[in-house]
N, C-alpha and C positions, 0 to 999 in steps of 0.2 A: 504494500500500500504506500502510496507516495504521503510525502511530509507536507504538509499543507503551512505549516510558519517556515517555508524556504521560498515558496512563489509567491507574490502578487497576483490576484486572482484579475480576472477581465475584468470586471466591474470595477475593481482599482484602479487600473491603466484606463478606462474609456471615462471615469467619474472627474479625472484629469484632465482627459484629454479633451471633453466637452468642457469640463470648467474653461479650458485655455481657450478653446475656438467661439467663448460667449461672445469674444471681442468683436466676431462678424458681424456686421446688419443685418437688419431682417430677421437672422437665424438665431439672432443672439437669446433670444426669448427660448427657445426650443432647446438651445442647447444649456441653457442655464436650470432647468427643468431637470433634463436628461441627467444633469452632473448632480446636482442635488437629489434627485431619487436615485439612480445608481451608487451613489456615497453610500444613502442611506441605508438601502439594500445589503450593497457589500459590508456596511458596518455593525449590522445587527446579522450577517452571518458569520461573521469573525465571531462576535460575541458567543452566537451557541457552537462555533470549534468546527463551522462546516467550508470556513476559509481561511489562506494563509494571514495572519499577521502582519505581514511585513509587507499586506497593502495597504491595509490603515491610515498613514501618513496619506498617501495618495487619494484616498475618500476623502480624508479630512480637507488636501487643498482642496479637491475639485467641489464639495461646497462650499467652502468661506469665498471660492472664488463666483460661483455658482448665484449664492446669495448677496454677495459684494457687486457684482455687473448687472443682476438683475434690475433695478432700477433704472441702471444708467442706459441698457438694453430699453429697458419701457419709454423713456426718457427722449432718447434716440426716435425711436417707433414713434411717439407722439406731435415731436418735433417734423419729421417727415411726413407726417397725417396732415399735419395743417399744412404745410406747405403746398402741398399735393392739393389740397383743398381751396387756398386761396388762389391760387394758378389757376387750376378751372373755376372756381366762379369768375377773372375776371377776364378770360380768355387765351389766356397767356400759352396753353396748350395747342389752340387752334392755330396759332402764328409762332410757335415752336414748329408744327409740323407743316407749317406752306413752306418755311425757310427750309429743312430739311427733304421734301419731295424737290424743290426747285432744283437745291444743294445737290442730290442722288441724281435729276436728271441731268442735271451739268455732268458731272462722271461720268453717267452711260455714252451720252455726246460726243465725249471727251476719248473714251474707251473705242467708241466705233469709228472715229476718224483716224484714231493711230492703227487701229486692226483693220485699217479699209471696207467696212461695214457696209 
């Protein structure tokens, strides 16, 4: 039977590895969840002896990290939501995207005169 206080269990190493990647936008929310219930998980099965020890540390950052970006993750998201919000009520999306189709079809123009189109 293998020694379970030699490895870090998965839920150690991913409770981490989601604490680290809350930093993303968008995802930050998901993975701040992720790291905080896998912590949790993995640290109440260390506790009844049905994992190694010596991934503990690793639960522990991935939620003080977990619960540390979470805000800042919401924060983030909220900040973006209005933004998103005020640009289309005042139209800013519609004349975003006439400058961009114009933008694309200059390129294509541009593309088929050099390839003799």
């Amino acid at each position: 039977m293998q020694d379970l206080n030699k490895k870090a269990s998965g839920l150690a190493k991913g409770s981490l590895a989601c604490g680290i990647l809350t930093i993303i936008p968008f995802a930050g929310i998901a993975f701040c969840l992720a790291a905080i219930i896998m912590g949790i998980v993995d640290l109440v099965k260390i506790k009844n002896g049905k994992s190694g020890a010596s991934g503990k540390k690793m639960d522990i950052a991935g939620i003080v990290l977990g619960l540390v970006l979470l805000p800042l993750a919401l924060f983030i998201l909220s900040i973006v939501t209005g933004i998103f919000v005020m640009a289309a009520s005042t139209g800013t999306f519609s004349e975003i995207g006439n400058s961009l189709s114009s933008l694309i079809r200059s390129l294509f123009e541009l593309v088929k005169v050099k390839l003799g189109f």
